[in-house]
N, C-alpha and C positions, 0 to 999 in steps of 0.2 A: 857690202861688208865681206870681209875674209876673215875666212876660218881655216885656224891650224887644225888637224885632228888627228888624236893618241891614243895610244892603248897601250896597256901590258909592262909600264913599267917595270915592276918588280923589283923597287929596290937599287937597282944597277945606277949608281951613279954616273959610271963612265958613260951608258947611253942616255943617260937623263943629260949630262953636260951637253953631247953632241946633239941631242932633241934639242937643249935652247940653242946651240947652235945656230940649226936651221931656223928656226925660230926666227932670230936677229937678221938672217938674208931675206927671210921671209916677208918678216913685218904684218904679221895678222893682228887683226881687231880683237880679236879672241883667241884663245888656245882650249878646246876642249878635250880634254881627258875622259877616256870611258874606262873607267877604274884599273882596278891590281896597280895600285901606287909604289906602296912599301913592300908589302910584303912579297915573297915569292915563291908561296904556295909550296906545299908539301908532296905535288905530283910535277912540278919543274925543279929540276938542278937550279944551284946556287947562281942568278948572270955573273956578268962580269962586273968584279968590284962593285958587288952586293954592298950597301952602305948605306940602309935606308934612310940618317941622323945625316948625311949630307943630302939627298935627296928634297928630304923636307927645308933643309938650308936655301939649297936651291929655288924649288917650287915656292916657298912665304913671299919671299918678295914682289913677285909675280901674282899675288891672290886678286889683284882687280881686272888682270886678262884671263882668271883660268873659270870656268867653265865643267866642274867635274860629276862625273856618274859614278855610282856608288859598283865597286866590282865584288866580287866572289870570297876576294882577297881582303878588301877593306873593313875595318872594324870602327865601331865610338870610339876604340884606344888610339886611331889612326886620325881620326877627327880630334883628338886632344892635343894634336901636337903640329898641324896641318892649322893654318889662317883662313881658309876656302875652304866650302861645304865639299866633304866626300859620302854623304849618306847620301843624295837624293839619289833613288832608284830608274827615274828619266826625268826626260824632259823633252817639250815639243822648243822647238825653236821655228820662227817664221824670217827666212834671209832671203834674199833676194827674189821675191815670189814663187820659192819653194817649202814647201813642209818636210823637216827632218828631225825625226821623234826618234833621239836619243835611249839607249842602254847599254847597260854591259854585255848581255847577249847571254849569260849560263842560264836562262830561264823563258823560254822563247815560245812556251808552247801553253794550251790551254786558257786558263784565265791569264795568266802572266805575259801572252801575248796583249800587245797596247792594241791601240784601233788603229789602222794602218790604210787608208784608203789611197785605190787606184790613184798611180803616178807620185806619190809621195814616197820616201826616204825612209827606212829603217837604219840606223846609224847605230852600229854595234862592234864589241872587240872583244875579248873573249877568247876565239880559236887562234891566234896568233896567224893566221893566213890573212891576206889582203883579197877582198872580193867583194865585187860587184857583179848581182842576178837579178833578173826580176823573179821575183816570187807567186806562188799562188796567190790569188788578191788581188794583182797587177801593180803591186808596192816593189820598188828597189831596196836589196839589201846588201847594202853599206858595210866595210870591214877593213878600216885603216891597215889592218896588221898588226905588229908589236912592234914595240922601241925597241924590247931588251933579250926578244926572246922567241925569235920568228921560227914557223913552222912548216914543213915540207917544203924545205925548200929556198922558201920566202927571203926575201933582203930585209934586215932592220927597218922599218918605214914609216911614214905618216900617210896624212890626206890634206890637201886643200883644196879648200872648197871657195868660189866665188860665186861663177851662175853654172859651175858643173865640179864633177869631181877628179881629182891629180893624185894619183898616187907615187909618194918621193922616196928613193932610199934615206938614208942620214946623210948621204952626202948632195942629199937634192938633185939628183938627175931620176928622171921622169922615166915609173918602166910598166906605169899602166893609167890608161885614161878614157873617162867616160864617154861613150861613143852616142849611146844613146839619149840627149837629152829629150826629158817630157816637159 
């Protein structure tokens, strides 16, 4: 199975277009989103051609490939207008005989951390940077980047995922990749 993986919309049509973009060169089984769909948060400027009413245009028709984690950003008001679930807070997924247990990532510590066992996937978006670490635990953490709204640095980006992880700008060339697999 292939997995697209997103984060950080915020709204930006213009990057949500160029996400299904890649999307369509891509051709994944799924597209998962780790939420801030619509909205675009009150500590980030406005992206580019903020437009959240074409966003969700976009994203409905697509609601039998998406895949979405509930962000920071996302509300029930956002779920009412959205054809795919944006409240679930994770989820594990089992692909290719790997475990990769989905969230948003603003909530990472304490009980709010999932159970994450050695050699398994944390897959999170959140900080708008793109990264992969092993962590305390000996669990990988996982961090597509942002669509609309990348940080330090960072290019616009996703993740695909097959039996390892690809990280793509929006124009799809390849500028970090998973060295380590478990």
């Amino acid at each position: 199975m292939k997995l697209m993986i997103a984060s950080d919309i915020h709204g930006s049509a213009f990057y949500c277009r160029k996400m299904l973009a890649a999307m369509e060169q891509e051709k994944p089984d799924k597209l998962i989103l780790l939420g801030d769909i619509l909205y675009h948060g009150p500590r980030n400027d406005l992206p580019e051609e903020y437009a959240p009413k074409k966003v969700i245009a976009m994203l409905n028709p697509l609601r039998d490939k998406i895949l979405c984690i509930r962000g920071n950003c996302d509300t029930e008001v956002d779920q009412m207008v959205l054809d795919f679930s944006v409240l679930s807070e994770q989820a594990i997924l089992f692909v290719n005989g790997k475990t990769l247990v989905l969230k948003h990532g603003h909530r990472l510590s304490g009980i709010d951390l999932p159970p994450v066992e050695p050699g398994e996937y944390l897959v999170c978006g959140h900080t708008h940077v793109p990264k992969m670490e092993m962590r305390e635990g000996g669990y990988w953490y996982i961090n597509p980047g942002s669509v609309s709204l990348p940080k330090e640095n960072s290019p616009h980006s996703y993740c695909i995922f097959e039996d390892h992880f690809v990280w793509k700008d929006l124009d799809g060339e390849v500028f970090m990749e998973e060295t380590a697999v478990s």
